[in-house]
C-alpha positions in Angstrom: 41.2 9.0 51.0 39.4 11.2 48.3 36.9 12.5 51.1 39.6 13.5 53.3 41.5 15.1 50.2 38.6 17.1 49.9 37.8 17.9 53.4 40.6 19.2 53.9 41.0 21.9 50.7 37.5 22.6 51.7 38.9 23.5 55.2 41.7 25.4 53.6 39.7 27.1 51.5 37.4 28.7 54.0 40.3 29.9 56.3 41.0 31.9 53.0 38.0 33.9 53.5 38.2 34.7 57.5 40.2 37.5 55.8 37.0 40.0 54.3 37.6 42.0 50.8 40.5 45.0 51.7 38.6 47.4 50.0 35.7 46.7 52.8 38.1 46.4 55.7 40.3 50.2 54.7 36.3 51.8 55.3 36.7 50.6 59.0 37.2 53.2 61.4 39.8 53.7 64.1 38.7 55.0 67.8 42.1 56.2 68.4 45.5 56.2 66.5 48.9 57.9 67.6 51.5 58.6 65.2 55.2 59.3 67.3 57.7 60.3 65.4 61.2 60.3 66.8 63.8 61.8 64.7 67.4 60.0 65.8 66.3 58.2 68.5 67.7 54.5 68.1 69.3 55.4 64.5 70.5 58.1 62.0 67.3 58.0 59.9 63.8 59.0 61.7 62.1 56.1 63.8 58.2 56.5 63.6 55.4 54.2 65.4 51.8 53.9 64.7 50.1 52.4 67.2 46.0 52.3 68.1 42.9 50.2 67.9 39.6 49.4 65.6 36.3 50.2 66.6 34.4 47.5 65.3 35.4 43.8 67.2 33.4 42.5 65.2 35.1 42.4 62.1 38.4 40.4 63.1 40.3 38.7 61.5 40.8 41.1 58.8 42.8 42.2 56.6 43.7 46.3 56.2 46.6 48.9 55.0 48.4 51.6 56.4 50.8 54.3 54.1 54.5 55.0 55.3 57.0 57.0 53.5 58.5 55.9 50.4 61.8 53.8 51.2 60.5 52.5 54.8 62.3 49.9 56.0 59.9 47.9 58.7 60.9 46.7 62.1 57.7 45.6 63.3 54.2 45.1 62.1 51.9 43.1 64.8 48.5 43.2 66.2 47.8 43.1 69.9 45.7 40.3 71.9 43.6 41.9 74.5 46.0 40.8 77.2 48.4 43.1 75.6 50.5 40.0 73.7 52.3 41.0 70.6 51.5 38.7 67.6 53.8 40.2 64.5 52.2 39.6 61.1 53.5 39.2 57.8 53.0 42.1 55.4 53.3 43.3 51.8 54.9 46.7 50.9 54.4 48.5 47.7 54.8 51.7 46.5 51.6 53.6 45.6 53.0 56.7 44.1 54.6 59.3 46.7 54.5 57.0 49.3 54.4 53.2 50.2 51.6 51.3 51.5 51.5 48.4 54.1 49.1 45.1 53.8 48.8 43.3 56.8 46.5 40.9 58.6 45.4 41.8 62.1 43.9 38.8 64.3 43.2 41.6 66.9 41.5 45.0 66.4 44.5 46.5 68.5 47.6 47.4 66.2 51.7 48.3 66.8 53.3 49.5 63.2 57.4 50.6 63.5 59.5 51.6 61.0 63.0 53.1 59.9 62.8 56.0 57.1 66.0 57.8 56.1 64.8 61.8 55.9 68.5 63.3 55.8 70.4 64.6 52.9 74.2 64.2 53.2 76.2 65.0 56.6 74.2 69.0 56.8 74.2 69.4 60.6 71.0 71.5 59.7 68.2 68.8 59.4 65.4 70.1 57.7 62.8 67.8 56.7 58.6 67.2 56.0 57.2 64.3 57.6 53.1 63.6 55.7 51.1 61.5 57.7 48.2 59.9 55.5 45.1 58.4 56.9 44.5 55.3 55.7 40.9 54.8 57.9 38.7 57.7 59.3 40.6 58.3 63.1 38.2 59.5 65.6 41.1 60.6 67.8 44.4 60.7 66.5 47.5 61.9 68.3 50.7 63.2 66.5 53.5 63.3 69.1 57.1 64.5 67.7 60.1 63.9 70.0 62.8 66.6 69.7 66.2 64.2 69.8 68.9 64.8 72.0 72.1 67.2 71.7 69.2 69.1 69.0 69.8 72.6 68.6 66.8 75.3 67.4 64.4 72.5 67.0 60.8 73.8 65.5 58.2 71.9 64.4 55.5 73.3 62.0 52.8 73.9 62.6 52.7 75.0 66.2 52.2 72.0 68.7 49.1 72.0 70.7 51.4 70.5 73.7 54.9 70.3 74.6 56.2 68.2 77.7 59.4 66.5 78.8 59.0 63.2 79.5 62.2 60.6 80.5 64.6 63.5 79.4 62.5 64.2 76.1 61.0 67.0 74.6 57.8 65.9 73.1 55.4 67.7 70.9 51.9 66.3 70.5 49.2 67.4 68.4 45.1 66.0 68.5 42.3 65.9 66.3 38.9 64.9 66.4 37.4 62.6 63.7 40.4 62.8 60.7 38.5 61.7 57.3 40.4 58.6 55.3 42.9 59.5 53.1 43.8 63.2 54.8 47.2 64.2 54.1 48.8 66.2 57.2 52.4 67.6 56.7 54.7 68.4 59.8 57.9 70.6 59.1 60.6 69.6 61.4 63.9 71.8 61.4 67.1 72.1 63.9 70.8 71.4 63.6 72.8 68.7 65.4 76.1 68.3 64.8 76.7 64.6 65.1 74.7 61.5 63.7 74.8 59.4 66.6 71.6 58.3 68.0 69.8 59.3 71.0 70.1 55.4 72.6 72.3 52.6 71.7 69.8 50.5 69.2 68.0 47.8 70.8 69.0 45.1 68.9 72.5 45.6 69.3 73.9 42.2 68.0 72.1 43.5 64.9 73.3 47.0 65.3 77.0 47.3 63.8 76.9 48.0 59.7 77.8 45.3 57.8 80.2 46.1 54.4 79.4 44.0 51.7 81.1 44.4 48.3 80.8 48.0 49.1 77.1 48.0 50.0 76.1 48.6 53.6 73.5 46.8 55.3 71.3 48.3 58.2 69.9 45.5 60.3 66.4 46.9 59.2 67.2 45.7 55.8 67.8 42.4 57.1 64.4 41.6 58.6 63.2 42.7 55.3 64.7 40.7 53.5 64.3 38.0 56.2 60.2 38.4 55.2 60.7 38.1 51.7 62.2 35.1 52.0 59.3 34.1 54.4 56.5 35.3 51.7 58.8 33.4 48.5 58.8 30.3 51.2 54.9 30.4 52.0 54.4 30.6 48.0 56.2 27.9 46.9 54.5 25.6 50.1 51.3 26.1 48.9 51.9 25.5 45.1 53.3 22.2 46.4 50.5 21.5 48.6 48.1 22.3 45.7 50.3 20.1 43.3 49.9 17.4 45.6 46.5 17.1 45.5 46.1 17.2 41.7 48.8 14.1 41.9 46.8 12.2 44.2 42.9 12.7 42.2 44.7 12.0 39.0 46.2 9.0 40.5 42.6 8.1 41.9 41.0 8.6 38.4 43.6 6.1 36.8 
């Protein structure tokens, strides 16, 4: 029973380090990264997506970080099998000064990062706002691709695009560099009016989409998952404190 026992936290204990130091895994580099970023598309605020794979195979699992906006509110933070299979991963989410930074482990060296950031200041039909994107890795080609939304009036983005095209009825804007250090901060100037705060598509989710009133507090359904994941994190806590009580029950039990 004692063998076992110990087996088995010996077993636990190595799956533990699968996962290499962060701090090692943030000097990895990325062969390509694209950051889209779609003011209201499927909600008020501004959706953005980072998507894009590691170059070294070799070093999955791991475990790595990304930087968002202060305030993001996550929708989706997996890492893709090589047949394309989306496996979403539990994260951590801190701020960091100016902006917020994203822990996850990646089984895969592919990676899909969405999120929900509110960029708008009161009901100003002129939206006017700065959108950083921070490197977390060294990119050897990273794509920047801004969608205009629709019913958009005047829309500019700064600096000048390298691209434009319309694609499914959107106007995208795409930028690309070559070989983008870690830790570069790039900032894009977005500007145009808009007179409503409707979306550009019905929200995907949309059991989840209506607002929810509580005591005077709204709820997005963003919010939700977030909280959803807490609750996952507080839950995975307190199973392993019990696992690890457990075993000091049972050897104390033995030693009597």
């Amino acid at each position: 029973m004692k063998k076992s026992l110990i087996l088995l936290l010996s077993g636990f204990l190595f799956f533990l380090t699968l996962f290499p130091d962060p701090a090692a895994a943030s000097e990895m580099e990325l062969g390509r990264m694209r950051v889209a970023i779609w003011p209201e598309y499927d909600d008020p605020g501004v959706l953005v997506i980072y998507d894009g794979r590691f170059v070294d195979d070799g070093s999955f699992p791991t475990e790595t970080s990304f930087f968002l906006p202060k305030g993001a509110i996550i929708s989706d933070a997996c890492s893709l099998s090589p047949r394309g299979q989306h496996f979403c991963q539990l994260f951590k989410q801190k701020n960091v000064g100016d902006m917020d930074e994203v822990r996850l482990k990646l089984p895969f060296p592919n990676f899909y990062l969405s999120f929900h950031v509110d960029l708008f200041a009161g009901d100003d039909p002129v939206r006017d706002f700065i959108y950083k994107v921070k490197t977390s890795h060294r990119v050897r080609k990273l794509e920047i691709d801004i969608q205009e939304p629709l019913r958009a009036e005047g829309f500019t983005v700064t600096p000048e695009p390298q691209k434009t095209e319309l694609v499914d009825g959107f106007k995208h804007y795409r930028f690309y560099i070559d070989n983008q250090d870690m830790g570069a901060d790039m900032p894009f100037e977005i500007k145009y009016k808009k007179d409503d705060n409707r979306p550009s598509v019905n929200i995907k989710y949309s059991p989840m989409s209506s607002t929810m009133n509580m005591g005077g507090m709204s709820k997005s359904p963003y919010g939700e998952r977030r909280n959803f994941l807490r609750l996952l994190y507080v839950l995975a806590g307190s199973g392993l404190v019990i696992f690890l009580g457990l075993l000091w029950f049972v050897f104390r039990k033995k030693k009597v």
